[in-house]
C-alpha positions in Angstrom: 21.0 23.2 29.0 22.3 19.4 30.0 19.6 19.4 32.3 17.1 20.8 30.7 17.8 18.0 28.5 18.3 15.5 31.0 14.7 16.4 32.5 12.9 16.7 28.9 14.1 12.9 28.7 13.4 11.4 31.9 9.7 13.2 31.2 9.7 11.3 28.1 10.8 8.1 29.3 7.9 8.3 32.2 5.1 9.5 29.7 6.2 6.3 27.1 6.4 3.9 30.4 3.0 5.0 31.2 1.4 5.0 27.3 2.7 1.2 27.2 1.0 0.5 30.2 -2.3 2.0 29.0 -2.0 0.5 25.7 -5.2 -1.4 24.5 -4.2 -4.1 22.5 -6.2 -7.8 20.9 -4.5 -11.1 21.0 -4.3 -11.5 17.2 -2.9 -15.3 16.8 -2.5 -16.0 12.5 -2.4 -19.8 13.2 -6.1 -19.4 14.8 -4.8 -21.3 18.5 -4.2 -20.1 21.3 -1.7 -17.8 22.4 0.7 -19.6 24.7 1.4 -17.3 28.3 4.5 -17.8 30.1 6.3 -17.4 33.1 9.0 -15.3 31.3 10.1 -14.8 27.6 10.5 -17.9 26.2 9.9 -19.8 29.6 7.5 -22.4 30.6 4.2 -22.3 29.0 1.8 -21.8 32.1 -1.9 -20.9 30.2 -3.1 -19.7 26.8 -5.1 -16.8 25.8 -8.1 -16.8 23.2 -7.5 -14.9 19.9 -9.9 -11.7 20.0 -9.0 -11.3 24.1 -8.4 -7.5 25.4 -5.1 -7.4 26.9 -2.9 -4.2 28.5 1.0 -4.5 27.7 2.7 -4.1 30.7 6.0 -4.5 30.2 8.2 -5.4 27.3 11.2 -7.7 26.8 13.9 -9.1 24.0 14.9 -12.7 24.4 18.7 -14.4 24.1 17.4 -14.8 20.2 16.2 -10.9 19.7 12.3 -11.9 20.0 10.0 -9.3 21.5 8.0 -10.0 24.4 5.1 -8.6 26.4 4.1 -9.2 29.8 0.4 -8.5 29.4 -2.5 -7.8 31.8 -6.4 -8.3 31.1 -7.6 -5.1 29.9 -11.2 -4.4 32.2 -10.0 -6.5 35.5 -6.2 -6.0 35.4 -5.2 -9.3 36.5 -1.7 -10.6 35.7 -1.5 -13.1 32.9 2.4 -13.6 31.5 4.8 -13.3 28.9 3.7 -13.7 25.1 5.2 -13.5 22.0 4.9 -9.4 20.8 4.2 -10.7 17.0 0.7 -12.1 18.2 -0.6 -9.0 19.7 -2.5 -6.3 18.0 -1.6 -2.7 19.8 -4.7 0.2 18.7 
């Protein structure tokens, strides 16, 4: 039964790994800038993204301070972008 269990779980954990990387989701900015990208959470500020902009979540992250983080992707091409803050994204 333990590994039954064990094996249910480790499915989970690889179907949830693989929804979050699929997951459509709009940079949704309240303040109406840009959304700051960065090298990791909380790290150097290396571009911005436009409000409205497709992204894919990637990965996901807490900081020293318990902020959430996403390492996002551009939806249609894929291409690496950075960290951002998880408040300012919109997942659907």
């Amino acid at each position: 039964m333990r590994k039954l269990l064990a094996a249910t779980s480790l499915i989970g954990m690889a179907l949830a790994s693989n929804a979050l990387a699929q997951s459509r989701c709009r940079v949704m900015d309240p303040t109406g800038t840009p959304l700051n990208v960065r090298t990791a959470p909380n790290g150097p500020i290396v571009g911005a993204l436009p409000n409205g902009l497709l992204v894919s979540v990637v990965d996901r992250a807490v900081d020293a301070n318990g902020k959430p983080w996403v390492y996002v992707s551009g939806y249609d091409d894929k291409a690496t972008l950075g960290w951002v803050f998880r408040e300012f994204i919109a997942c659907f």
